[in-house]
N, C-alpha and C positions, 0 to 999 in steps of 0.2 A: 268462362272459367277454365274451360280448356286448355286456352294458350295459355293463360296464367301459370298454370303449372307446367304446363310445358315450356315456356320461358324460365321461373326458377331452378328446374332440374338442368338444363342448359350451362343457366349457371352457376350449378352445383359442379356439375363435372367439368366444364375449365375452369374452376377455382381450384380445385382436386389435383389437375391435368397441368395447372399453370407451374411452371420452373421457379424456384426462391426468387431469384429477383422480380417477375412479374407475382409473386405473391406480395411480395414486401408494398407492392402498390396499391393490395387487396385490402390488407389489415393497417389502419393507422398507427405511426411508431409511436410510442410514449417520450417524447425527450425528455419529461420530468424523471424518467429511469435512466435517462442515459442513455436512449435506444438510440444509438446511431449504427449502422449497419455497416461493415466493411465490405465492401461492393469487387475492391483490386485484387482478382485472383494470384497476380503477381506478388503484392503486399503480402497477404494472405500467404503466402508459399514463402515466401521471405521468413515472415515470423517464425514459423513452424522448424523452418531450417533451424533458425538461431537456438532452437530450443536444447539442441543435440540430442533427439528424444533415441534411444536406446529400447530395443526387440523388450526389452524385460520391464519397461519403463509402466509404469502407471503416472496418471495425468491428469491434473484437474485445471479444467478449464472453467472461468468466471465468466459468467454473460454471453453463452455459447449464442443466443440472436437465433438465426433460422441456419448457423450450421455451417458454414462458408469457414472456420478456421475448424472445428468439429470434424468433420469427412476426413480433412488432412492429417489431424492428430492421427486420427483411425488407422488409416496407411503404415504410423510408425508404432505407436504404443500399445504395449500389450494389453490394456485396460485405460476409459475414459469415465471420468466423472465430472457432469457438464452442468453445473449449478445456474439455474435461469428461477427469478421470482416470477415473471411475466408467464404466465400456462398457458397462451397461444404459444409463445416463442417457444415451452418447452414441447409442446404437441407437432409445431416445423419441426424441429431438430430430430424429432423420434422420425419423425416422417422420410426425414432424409434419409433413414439406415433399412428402414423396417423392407423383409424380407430378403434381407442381403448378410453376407456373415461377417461385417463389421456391427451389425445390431446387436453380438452379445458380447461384445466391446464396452458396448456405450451404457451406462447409466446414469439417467439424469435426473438430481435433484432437486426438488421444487420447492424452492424458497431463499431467505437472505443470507447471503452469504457470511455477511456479518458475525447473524446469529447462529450459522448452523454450527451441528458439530459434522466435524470433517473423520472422512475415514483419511488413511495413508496414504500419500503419494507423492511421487520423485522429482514432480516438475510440475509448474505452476504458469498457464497461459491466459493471458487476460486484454482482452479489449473494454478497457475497465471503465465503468460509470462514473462520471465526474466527481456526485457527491460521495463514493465511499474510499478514494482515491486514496488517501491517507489512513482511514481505519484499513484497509485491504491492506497496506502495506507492512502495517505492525500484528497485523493478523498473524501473517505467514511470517514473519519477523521473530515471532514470540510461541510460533508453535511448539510443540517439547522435541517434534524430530522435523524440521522445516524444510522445505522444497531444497535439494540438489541446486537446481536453478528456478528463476520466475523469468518469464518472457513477459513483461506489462507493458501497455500502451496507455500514455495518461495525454491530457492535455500538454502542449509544449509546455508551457509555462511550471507546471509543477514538475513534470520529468527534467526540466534545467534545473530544481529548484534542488531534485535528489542529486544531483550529480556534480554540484557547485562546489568550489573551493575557497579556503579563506581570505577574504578580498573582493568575489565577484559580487554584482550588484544582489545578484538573485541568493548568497549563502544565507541560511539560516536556522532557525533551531532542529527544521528537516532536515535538513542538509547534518551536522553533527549528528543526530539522531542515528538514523539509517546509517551512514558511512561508520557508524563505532560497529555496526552489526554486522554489515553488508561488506562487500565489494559491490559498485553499482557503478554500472556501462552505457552511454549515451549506445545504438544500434542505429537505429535511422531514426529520419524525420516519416510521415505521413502529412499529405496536404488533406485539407477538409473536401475537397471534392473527390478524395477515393471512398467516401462515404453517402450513404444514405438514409436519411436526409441527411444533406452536411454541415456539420456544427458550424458555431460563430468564428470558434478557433483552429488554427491548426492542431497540430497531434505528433507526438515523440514515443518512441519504443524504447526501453528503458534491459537490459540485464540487471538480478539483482541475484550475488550467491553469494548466502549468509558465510561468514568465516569460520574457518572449525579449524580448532576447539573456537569457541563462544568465546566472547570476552569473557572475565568471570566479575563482572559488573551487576549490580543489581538494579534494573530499567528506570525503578520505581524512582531512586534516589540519584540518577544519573539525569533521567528529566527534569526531576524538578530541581535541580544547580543549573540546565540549562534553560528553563522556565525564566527565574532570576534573571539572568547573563542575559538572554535574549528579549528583555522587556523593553530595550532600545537599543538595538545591535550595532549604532554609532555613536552612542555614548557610553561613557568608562563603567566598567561593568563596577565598579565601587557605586554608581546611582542606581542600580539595582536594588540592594540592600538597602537604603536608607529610608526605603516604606514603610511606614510602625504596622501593617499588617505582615511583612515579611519580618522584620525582627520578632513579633508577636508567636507568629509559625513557628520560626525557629528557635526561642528560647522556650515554647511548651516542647517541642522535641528533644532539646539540651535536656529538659527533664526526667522526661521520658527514657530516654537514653540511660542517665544518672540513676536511676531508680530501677531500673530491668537489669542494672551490673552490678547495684549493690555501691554506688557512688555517693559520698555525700556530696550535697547540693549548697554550692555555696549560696549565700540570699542576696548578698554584696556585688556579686557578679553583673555586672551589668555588660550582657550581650549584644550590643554594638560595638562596644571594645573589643571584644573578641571576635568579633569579624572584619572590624578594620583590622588587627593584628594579622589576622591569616592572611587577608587581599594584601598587606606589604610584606610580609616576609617571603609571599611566593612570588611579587613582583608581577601581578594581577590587578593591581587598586588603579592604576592609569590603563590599563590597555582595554580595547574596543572587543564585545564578542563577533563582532563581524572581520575582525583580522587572525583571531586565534581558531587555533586547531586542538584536534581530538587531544593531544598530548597536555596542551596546556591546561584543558580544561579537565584530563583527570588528575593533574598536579594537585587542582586548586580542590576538588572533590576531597582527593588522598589527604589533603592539609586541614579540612574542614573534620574528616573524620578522626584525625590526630588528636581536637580537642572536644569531642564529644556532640560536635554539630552536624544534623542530619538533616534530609532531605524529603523524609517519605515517611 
């Protein structure tokens, strides 16, 4: 019984003793979280640069992991807030700092990002989990005072998808989306083997710095015209419209509208006419939402609110 315990304490204390990377081979990753670990102290340093973080900076970082972009935040900003739902990975990351004075730096909060509420901060770094890839974006998108900048690393494919323009294979209602809010910057690629375990895919690093002043668009109703428009991003955005549950939506909205401004409502009205009228007068009823841009598509919003048709 002896060695027994004498073997466990053994390996209590190089488990303790073991460096993050020999940890990260202790504890199983979750890749149902998105646990992929960035392993390239280079990579790693890279990002951090891009961030421009500033002595005054406060900094939240999403899916801090066992702490490898974390420590280097620590070096430049005045304050980190390192949101991990995993409670191993949050108990590494504490681990990295404790008893050094970047540990009253670092506050890390336990739980989803999603849902949490966020205190304030200037810059936004993320080695981001696949499935929240897209809520994370409109998160910090839509906050009331939103990140200076985001440093985010998504899967290639979706970071092409933010960054595409009208024409490429990859543009779409993301692509519009974000680009009305953002300025958004291809940085580098990442290969899957600067990771640990390494995903199926490659991996892209993304800039994203919201535009100020805001556009003065309201989200609600700018999505759903591009909801519409992007139901077949290579067919004319007139077959968008001709679903009777999209006419359906938008002629209890036409009422709606008529009723909250004190409008009478004609009965006679029949609301397909009145959206094939708007799709030809702005010169919208032929063209593809995969070849049109921001512009076009708040022509066609602006033309829609002209005769009382809404979106949200």
């Amino acid at each position: 019984m002896g060695k027994v315990a004498s073997a466990k304490r053994n390996k209590a204390v190089e488990t303790a003793n073991a460096s993050p990377v020999q940890r990260l081979n202790i504890f199983k990753m979750n890749t149902g979280l998105g646990q992929h670990m960035l392993k390239n102290p280079l990579v790693a340093q890279g990002i951090v640069d891009k961030a421009e973080i500033k002595p005054s900076d406060v900094v939240l970082e999403v899916g801090p992991g066992t702490g490898n972009l974390t420590v280097r935040i620590l070096e430049k900003a005045r304050k980190v807030y390192a949101v991990e739902m995993d409670p191993r990975m949050a108990a590494e990351v504490t681990k990295r700092v404790q008893g050094k004075p970047e540990q009253k730096k670092l506050e890390v909060i336990l739980g989803d990002f999603i849902k949490a509420d966020l205190p304030y901060f200037d810059v936004c770094i993320s080695n981001t989990p696949y499935q929240i890839s897209s809520p994370l974006v409109f998160k910090l998108l839509n906050l009331p005072r939103p990140p200076r900048i985001s440093i985010l690393m998504f899967q290639r494919e979706f970071a092409m998808r933010l960054v595409a323009r009208p024409g490429d294979s990859l543009y779409c209602r993301l692509s519009v989306n974000v680009q009305m809010w953002a300025t958004v910057t291809h940085i580098m690629k990442v290969g899957k083997n600067n990771f640990r375990p390494p995903p199926q895919v490659e991996s892209s690093v993304v800039r994203i710095e919201p535009k100020n002043p805001r556009p003065p668009i309201d989200f609600e109703e700018w999505d759903g015209l591009l909801r519409i428009c992007f139901v077949r991003k290579n067919r004319m955005i007139s077959a968008g419209f001709k679903s009777s549950s999209v006419t359906d939506i938008l002629a209890k909205n036409y009422k709606t509208y008529c009723s909250q401004n004190d409008i009478m409502v004609d009965d006679s009205l029949n609301i397909s006419k009145l959206i094939d009228q708007v799709l030809t007068e702005t010169g919208m009823s032929d063209k593809r939402a995969g070849k049109c841009d921001e512009a076009d598509f708040l022509k066609l919003l602006y033309a829609f609110h002209q005769v009382g048709i809404h979106f949200a």
